[in-house]
C-alpha positions, 0 to 999 in steps of 0.5 A, a space after each residue: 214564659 218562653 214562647 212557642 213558635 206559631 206556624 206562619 210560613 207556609 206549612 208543609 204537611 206530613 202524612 201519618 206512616 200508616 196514611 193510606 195511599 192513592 191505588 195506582 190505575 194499571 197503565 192500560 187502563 185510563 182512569 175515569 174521568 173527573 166528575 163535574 170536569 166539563 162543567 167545572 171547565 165551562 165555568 171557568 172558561 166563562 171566567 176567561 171570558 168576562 177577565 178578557 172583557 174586563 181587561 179591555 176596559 179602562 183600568 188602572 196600572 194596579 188593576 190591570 196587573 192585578 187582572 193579568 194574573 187573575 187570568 194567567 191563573 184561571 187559565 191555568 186551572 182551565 188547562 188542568 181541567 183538560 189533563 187526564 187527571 185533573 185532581 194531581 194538578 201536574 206541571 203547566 206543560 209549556 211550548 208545543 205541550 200546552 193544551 189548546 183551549 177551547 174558544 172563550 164563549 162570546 159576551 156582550 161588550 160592557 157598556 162600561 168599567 162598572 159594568 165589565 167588573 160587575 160581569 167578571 164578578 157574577 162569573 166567579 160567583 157562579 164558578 165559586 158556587 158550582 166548584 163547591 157543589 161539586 166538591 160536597 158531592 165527591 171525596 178525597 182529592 177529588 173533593 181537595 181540587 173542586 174546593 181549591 177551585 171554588 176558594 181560589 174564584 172566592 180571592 179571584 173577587 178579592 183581587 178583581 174588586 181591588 183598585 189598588 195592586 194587591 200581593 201577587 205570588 212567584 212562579 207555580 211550585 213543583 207538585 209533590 204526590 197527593 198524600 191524603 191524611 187519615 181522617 184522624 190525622 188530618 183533624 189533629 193537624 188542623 186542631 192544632 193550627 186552630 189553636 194557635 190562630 185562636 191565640 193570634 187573633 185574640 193578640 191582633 184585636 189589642 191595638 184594633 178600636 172596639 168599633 173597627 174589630 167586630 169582623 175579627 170578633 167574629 172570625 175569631 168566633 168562627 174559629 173557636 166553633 172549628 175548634 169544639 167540632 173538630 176536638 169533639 169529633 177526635 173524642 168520638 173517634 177515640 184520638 187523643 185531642 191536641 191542647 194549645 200551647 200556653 203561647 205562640 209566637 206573634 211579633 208586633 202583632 199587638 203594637 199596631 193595627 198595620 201589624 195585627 193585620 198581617 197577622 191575620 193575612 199571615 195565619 190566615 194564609 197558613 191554614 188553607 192548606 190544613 183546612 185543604 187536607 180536612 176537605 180531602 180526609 173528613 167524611 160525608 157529613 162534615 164535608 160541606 161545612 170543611 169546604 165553607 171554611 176554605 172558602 171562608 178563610 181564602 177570601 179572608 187571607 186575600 182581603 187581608 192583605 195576603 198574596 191569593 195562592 193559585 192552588 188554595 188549600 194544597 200543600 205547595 
């Protein structure tokens, strides 16, 4: 039987014609401002700060590139926080355009390596934590940019715990127009991305020793729970379900442990940006249990080996 491609690259989503689009404010007028934004900024800014203490410890040549980039991203996210609308993520202003940030809060100095990392870590946990409430609380791109704050501190932990250099991504890409989805539309995309990494994780457990894939077991659990509430959820509504393809397309997936695992990382990574849009488009009372799953399949891409995105769960 031929096989049917499965989306590994980095998906691009297409909004329905009828998708509703985001009122423009009248240009005297200056929209509101976001909310959590002085909080979300002081979290972030504590980050910087234990980045900073960390990077001056002793570290390794892998460990300092990896911190270096944790910190240029975070300050990236700082210097949004400090635009007029946060939640459009406009371009990184450059030269005499870039926002000046406030002063880092001061820290004591760790009295050891051990110690900086375990700083930074409490730092991005407590970042992760306040960006999510944040996001359960508001809605649509509000909701999308507060949750792509909490799961990129969620890989931030990834990438500073690792000792070895992980897989860093190129330059920020250029930000097209928020788009937001229908709720409908929105759950039929990510239902058809689940399929198929339902498919991918089922061929990625072959060459894994029973022993060694409990946690892909569970994951594949995880994603098999995704799949009934979302199906369910279109019934409800009247849609029409997606079905699974017979096949998708894996490689060598099968063959090796080393290719099973960039498998995952690969799918992994792809479906952030379908699980970014379900953020943006469900409704109240599903929306904590959509920013879990971003938060969830972040650190898993990254801890599998994927490159962490400096926006997780947009469609760049």
């Amino acid at each position: 039987m031929s096989l049917v491609a499965c989306r590994m690259s980095e998906p691009t989503i297409t909004p329905a014609s009828t998708a509703p689009t985001r009122a423009a404010a009248p240009s005297s007028t200056a929209p509101p401002p976001l909310s959590g934004r002085d909080e979300g900024l002081a979290a972030e800014l504590a980050v910087l700060a234990r980045l900073d203490a960390l990077a001056g410890a002793d570290r390794s040549k892998a460990e300092r590139a990896n911190l270096a980039w944790c910190e240029r991203a975070h300050r990236r996210r700082s210097e949004a926080l400090l635009a007029e609308a946060p939640e459009t993520r406009p371009s990184a202003p450059t030269g005499s355009a870039a926002p000046s940030l406030p002063p880092l809060p001061t820290v004591a100095s760790p009295t050891s390596g051990a110690a900086a990392r375990k700083g930074a870590d409490r730092a991005l946990s407590r970042a992760a934590s306040g960006h999510r409430d944040r996001a359960v609380a508001l809605s649509g791109a509000e909701s999308l940019f507060w949750a792509s704050l909490a799961a990129a501190a969620t890989q931030s932990r990834v990438v500073v715990a690792a000792e070895d250099r992980v897989e860093l991504p190129g330059e920020e890409p250029e930000h097209g127009p928020y788009q937001p989805l229908t709720e409908v539309a929105a759950a039929q995309a990510l239902l058809t991305q689940v399929h198929a990494i339902v498919f991918g994780y089922q061929v990625a457990l072959a060459p894994v020793p029973a022993q060694d894939g409990q946690s892909w077991v569970a994951r594949l659990e995880q994603h098999r729970v995704v799949r009934d509430q979302v199906a369910e959820l279109l019934r409800d509504r009247g849609a029409s379900v997606p079905a699974a393809e017979p096949e998708y397309e894996t490689g060598d997936a099968a063959d090796s442990v080393g290719a099973a695992r960039d498998l995952v990382a690969r799918m992994e990574s792809a479906l952030l940006p379908f699980t970014g849009a379900w953020v943006a488009a469900c409704r109240g009372a599903d929306r904590r249990r959509a920013v879990g799953w971003l938060l969830t399949g972040a650190r898993i891409a990254v801890s599998s080996g994927a490159a962490p995105r400096l926006w997780p769960g947009w469609p760049d």
